[in-house]
MIPA-709044 format. One record per residue (C-alpha): residue number from 1; y, z, x. Coordinates in Angstrom, 2 decimals. Each point is the difference from the previous one (the first is absolute). Layout:
N
> NUM, Y, Z, X
...
END
This chain:
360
> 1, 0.00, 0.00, 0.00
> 2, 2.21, 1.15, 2.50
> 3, -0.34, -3.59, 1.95
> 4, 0.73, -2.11, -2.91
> 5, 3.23, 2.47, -1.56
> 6, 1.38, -0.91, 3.74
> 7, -0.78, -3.34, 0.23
> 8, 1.99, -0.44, -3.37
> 9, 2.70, 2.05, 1.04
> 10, 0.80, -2.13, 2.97
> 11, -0.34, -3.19, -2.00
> 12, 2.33, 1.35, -2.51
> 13, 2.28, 0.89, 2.65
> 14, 3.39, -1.99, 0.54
> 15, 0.42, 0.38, 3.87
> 16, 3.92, -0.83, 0.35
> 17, 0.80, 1.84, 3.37
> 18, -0.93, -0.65, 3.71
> 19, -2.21, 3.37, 0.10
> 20, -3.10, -0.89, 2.19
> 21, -3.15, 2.57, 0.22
> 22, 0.06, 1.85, 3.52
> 23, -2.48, -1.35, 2.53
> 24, -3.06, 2.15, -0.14
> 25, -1.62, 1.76, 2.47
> 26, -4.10, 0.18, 0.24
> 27, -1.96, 2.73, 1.96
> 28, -4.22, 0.23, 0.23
> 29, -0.38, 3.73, -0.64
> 30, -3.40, 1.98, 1.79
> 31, -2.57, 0.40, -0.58
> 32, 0.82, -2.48, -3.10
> 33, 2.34, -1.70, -2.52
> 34, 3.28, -1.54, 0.51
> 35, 3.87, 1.07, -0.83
> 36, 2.69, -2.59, -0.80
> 37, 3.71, 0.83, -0.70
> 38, 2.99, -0.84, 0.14
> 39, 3.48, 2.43, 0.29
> 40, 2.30, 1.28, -3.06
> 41, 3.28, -1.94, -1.01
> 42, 2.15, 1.14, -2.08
> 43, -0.56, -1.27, -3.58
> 44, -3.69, -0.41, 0.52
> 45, -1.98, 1.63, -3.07
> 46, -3.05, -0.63, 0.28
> 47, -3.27, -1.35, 2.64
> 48, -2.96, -2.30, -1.00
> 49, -2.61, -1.24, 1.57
> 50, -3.10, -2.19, -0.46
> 51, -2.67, -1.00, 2.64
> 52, -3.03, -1.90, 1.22
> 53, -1.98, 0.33, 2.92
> 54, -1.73, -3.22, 1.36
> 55, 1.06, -2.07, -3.04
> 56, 3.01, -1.68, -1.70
> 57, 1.88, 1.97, -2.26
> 58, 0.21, -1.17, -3.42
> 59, 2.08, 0.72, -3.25
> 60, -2.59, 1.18, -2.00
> 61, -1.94, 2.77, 0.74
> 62, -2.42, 1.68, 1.82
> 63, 2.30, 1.03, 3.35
> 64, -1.59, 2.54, 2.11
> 65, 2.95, 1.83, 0.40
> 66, 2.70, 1.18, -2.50
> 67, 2.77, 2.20, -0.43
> 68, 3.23, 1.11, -1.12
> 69, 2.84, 2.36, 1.32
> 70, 3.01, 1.12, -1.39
> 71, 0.98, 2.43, 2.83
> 72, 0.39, -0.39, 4.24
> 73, -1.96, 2.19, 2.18
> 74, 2.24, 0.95, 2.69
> 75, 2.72, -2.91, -0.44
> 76, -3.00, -2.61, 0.13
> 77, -2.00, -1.76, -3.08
> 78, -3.72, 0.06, 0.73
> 79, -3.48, -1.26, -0.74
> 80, -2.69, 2.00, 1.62
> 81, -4.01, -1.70, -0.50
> 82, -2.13, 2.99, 1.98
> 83, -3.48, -0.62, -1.70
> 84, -0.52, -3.55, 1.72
> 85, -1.17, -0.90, 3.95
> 86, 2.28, -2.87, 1.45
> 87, -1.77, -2.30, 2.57
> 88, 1.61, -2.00, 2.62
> 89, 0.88, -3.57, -1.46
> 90, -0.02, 1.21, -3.78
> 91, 2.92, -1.65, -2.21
> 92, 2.27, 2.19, -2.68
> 93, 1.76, -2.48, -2.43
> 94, 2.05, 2.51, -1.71
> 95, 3.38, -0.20, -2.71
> 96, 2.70, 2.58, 0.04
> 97, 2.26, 0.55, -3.15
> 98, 3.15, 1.53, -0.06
> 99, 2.49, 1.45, -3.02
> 100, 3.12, 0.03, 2.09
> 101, 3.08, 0.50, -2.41
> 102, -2.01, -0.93, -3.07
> 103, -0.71, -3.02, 1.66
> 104, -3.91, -1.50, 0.81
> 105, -0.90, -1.18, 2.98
> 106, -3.33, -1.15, 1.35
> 107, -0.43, -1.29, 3.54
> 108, -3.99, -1.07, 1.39
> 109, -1.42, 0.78, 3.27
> 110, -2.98, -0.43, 2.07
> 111, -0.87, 2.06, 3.10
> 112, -2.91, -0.34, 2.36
> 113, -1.55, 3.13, 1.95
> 114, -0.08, -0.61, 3.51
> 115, -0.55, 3.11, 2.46
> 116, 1.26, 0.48, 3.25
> 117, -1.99, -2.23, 2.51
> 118, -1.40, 2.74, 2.63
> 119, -3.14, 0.23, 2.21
> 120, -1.01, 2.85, 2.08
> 121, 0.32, -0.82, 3.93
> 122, -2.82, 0.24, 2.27
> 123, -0.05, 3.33, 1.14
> 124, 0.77, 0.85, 4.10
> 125, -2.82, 1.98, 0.89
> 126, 0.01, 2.57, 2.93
> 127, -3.10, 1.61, 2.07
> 128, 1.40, 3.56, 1.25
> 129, -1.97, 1.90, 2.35
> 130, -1.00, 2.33, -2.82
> 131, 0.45, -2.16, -3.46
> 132, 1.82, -3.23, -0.58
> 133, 3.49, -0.59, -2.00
> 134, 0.34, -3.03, -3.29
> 135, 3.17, -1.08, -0.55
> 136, 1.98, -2.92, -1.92
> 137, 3.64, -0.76, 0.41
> 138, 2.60, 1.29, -1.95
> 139, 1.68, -1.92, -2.95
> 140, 2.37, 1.06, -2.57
> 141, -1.43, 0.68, -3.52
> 142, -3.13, 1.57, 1.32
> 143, -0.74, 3.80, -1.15
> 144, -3.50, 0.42, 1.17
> 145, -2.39, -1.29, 2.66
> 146, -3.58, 1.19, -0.74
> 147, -3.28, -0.35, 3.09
> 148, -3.53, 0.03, -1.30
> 149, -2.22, -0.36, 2.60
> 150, -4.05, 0.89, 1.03
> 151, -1.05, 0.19, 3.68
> 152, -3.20, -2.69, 0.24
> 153, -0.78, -0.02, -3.78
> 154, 1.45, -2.61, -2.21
> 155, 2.38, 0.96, -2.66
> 156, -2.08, 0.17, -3.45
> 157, 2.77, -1.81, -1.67
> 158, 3.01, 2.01, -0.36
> 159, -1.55, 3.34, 0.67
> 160, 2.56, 3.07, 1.62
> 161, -2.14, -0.58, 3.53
> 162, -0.60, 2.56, 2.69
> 163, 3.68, -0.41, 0.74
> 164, 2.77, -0.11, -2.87
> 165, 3.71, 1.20, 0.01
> 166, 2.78, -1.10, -2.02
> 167, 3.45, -0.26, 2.73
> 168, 3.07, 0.31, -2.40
> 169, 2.83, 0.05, 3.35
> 170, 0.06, -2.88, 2.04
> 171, 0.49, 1.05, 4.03
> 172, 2.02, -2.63, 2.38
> 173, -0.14, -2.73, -2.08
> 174, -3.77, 0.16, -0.87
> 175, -1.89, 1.38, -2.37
> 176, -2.88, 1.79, 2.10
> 177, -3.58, 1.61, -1.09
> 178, -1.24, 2.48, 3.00
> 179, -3.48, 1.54, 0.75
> 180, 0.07, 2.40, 3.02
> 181, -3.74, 0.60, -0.12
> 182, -2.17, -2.56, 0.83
> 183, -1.25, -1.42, 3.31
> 184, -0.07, -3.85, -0.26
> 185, -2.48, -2.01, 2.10
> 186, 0.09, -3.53, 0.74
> 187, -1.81, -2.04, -3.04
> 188, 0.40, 2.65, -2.32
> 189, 1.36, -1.64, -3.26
> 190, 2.90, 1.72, -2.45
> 191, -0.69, -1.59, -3.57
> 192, 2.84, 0.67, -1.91
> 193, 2.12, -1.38, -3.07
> 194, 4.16, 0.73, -0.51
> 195, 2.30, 1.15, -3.10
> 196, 3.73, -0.75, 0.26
> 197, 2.49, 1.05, -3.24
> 198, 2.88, -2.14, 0.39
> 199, 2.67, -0.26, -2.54
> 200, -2.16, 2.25, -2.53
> 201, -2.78, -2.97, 0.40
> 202, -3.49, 0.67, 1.49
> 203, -1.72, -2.52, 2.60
> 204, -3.39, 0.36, 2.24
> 205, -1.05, -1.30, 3.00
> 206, -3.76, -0.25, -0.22
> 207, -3.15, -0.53, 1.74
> 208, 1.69, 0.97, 3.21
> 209, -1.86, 0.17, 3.62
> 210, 0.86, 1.13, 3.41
> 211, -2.23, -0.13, 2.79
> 212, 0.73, 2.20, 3.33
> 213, 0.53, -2.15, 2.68
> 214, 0.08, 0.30, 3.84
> 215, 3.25, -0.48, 0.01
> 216, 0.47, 3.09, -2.64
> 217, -1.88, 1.84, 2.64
> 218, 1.69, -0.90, 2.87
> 219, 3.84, 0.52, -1.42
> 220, -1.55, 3.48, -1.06
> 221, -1.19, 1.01, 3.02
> 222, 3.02, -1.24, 2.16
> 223, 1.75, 2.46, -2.30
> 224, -2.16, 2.96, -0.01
> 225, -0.16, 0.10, 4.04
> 226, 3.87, -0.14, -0.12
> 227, -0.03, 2.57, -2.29
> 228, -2.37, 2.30, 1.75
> 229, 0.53, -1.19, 3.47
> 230, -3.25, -1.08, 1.81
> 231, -1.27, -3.15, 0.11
> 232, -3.34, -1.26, -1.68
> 233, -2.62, -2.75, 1.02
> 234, 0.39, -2.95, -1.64
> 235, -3.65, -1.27, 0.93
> 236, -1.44, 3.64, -1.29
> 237, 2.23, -0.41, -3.69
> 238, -1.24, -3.49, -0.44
> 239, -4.11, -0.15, 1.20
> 240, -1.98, -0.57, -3.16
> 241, -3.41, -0.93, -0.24
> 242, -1.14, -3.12, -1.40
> 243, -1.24, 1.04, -3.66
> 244, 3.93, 1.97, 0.07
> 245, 1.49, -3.89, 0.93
> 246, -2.24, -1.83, -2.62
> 247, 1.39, 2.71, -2.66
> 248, 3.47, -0.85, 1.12
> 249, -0.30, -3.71, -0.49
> 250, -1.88, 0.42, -3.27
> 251, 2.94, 1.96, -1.21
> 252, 2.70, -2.31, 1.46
> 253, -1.61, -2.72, -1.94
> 254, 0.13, 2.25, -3.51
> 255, 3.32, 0.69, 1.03
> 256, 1.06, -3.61, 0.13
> 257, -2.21, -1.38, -2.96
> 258, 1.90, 3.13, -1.87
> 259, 3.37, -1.31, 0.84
> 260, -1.23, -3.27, -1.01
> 261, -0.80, 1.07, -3.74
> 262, 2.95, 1.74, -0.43
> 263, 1.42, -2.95, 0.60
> 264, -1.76, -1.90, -2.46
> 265, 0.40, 2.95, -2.10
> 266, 3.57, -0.48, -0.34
> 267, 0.17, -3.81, -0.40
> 268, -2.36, 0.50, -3.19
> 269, 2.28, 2.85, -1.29
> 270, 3.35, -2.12, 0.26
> 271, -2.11, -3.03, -1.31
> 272, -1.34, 1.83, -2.74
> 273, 3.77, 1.39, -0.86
> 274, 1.67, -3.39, -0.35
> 275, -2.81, -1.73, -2.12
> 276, 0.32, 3.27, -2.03
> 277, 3.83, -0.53, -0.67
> 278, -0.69, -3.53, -0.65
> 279, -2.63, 0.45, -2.64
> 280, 2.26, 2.93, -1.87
> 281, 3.13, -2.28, -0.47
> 282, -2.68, -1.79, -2.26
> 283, -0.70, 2.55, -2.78
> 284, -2.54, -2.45, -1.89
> 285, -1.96, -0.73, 3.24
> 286, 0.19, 3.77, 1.33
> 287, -1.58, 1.70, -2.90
> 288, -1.93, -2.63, -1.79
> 289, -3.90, -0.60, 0.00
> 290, -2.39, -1.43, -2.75
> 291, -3.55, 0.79, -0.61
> 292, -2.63, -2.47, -0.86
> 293, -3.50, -0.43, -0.99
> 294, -2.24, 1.79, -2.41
> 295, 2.71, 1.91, -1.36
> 296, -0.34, 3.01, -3.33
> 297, 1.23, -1.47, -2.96
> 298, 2.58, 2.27, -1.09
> 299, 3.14, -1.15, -1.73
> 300, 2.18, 2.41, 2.35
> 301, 0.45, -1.98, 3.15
> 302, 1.54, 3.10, 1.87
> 303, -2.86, 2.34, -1.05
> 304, -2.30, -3.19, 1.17
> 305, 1.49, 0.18, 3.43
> 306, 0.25, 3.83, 0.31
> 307, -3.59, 0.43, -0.23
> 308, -1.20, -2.61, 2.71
> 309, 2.43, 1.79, 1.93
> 310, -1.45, 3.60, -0.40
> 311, -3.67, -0.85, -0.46
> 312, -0.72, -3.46, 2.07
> 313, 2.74, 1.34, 2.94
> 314, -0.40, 3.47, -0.12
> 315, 3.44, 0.41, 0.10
> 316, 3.00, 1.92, -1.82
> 317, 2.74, -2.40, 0.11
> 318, 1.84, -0.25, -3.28
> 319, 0.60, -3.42, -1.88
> 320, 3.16, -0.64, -1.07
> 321, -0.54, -3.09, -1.79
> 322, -2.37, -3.01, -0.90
> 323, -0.55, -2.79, -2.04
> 324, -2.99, -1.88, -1.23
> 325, 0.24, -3.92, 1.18
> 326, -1.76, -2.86, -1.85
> 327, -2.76, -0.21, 2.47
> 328, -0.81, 3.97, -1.02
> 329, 1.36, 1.27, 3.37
> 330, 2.11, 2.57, 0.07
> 331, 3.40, -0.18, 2.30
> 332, 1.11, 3.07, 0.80
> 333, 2.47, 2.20, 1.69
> 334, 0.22, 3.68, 2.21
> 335, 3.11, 1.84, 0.66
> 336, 0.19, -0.86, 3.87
> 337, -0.80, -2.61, 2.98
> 338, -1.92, 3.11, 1.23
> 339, -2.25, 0.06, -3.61
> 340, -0.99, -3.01, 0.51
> 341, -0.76, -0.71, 3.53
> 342, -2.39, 3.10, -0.50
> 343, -1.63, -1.69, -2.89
> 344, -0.66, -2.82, 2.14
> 345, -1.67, 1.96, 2.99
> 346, -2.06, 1.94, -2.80
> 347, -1.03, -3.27, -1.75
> 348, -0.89, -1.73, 3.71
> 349, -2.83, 2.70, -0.53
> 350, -0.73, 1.36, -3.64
> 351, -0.43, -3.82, -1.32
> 352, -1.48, -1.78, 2.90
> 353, -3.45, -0.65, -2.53
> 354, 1.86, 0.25, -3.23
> 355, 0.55, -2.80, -3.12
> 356, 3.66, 1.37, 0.17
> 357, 2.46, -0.89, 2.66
> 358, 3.84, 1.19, 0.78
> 359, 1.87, -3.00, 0.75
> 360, 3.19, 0.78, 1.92
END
């Protein structure tokens, strides 16, 4: 009701002064939701808004969001959507109204979610004669620097590890996790994964390995005999056995086969991120599938497809709409790109012998 009663109270509207909406501001709230506004002017009465996510606003209803305000908070007009998780690349087409003198005025707008570009640095690492120092440059924005890291035992995924501190003070331009207890040995490997908080966003740095070199040794040692004045052997520090050197070139190889899938790791990732912004401008393409085949008769066409999805996938994912086509297939749609790319792994496996297929 509310959208139509505006609607016809800016088409009724006789706009005879130069009085143009302010420009409005949009902000991605944590953990969710959005806020748009725009600042109080004198003679302004009143705030609407209307707005879609990932598709074009229309005149007639459904909008997904809604609302009307007839008083500033703190000298600024505001919409606030908390209930609602934005991803990088989505699109808000959204309408503001304003009763400015007893005047209407309606103005559209469309604004797409892009976060800050940042990737966490490869960390400096540093063998001490006792322990070894991790550290990543300072830059400005960033409120935390987080190490978790396991001495010769990969990381099970993002576990705390055997060492795990949160640094919230940068020192001399670096942000710098310390251990002061253990004695490092050449081919000794530090699995590890990093946290950064910058500008109130979270990134990681995963999958991360460091193997101690000779070098690492070396530098160390240098240091220690300076530090405690008497000079050590370099022959005796270095003499390994032969089963000690094949260990160190098996784990020099992990090491660089490790750096190698990070790599690829992070190609797929920024692939998978730009087809994913591409196929969400298209809001038919990025929630649409249609199931055919031996197919229940009944009339409802969204009940139809809500039970193949529950008892031939397995799955919970709600349908939010379908239709029965002249060929008795049923085209269908879930809330999300997300919905449906996970109907289409489950499918890959639940219907691989069935009469019924998902077509995508």
């Amino acid at each position: 009701m509310f959208i139509f009663t505006i609607f016809v109270f800016y088409n009724i509207c006789v706009l005879v002064s130069s009085y143009e909406i302010p420009e409005p501001s949009v902000k991605i709230l944590k953990p969710n939701g959005f806020r748009v506004s725009i600042p109080d002017e004198k003679g302004i009465e009143a705030f609407g808004f209307t707005g879609t996510l990932n598709r074009k606003i229309s005149q007639n209803p459904p909008v997904d969001f809604v609302a009307k305000e007839r008083s500033p908070q703190n000298g600024t007009w505001v919409f606030e959507a908390t209930n609602i998780e934005i991803f990088d690349g989505d699109v808000l087409d959204y309408r503001i109204f304003i009763e400015h003198d007893l005047l209407g005025y309606s103005q559209p707008y469309r604004y797409e979610f892009t976060f800050r570009d940042y990737e966490v640095p490869k960390p400096r690492f540093k063998v001490l004669p006792i322990g070894f120092r991790v550290s990543i440059p300072q830059e400005e924005g960033i409120q935390l620097f987080a190490f978790h890291g396991n001495l010769n035992v990969p990381m099970n995924g993002l576990e705390a590890g055997q060492f795990a501190q949160d640094i919230v003070q940068s020192k001399r331009g670096r942000w710098i996790f310390e251990d002061r207890q253990t004695k490092l040995k050449r081919g000794d490997v530090i699995y590890y994964w990093l946290f950064v908080i910058k500008d109130h966003l979270g990134y990681r740095r995963e999958s991360g390995v460091y193997l101690v070199k000779d070098s690492d040794i070396t530098t160390t040692s240098s240091e220690g005999s300076q530090e405690n004045n008497f000079h050590a052997s370099s022959t005796q520090q270095f003499h390994l056995d032969n089963e000690s050197d094949t260990g160190y070139k098996i784990a020099l190889k992990v090491s660089d086969i490790a750096g190698d899938l990070y790599e690829e790791v992070k190609k797929l990732r920024e692939i998978n991120s730009v087809l994913t912004q591409l196929v969400k401008k298209d809001d038919e393409l990025s929630r649409t599938l249609k199931f055919e085949g031996v197919l229940p008769e009944f009339d409802d066409a969204q009940y139809v497809a809500q039970i193949l999805v529950n008892e031939k996938l397995r799955l919970t994912v709600p349908v939010v709409n379908a239709t029965r086509n002249s060929d008795k297939s049923v085209s269908f749609q879930v809330a999300s790109l997300d919905d449906k790319v996970f109907l289409i792994r489950s499918a890959k496996k639940s219907l691989v012998d069935s009469k019924i297929k998902l077509v995508y």
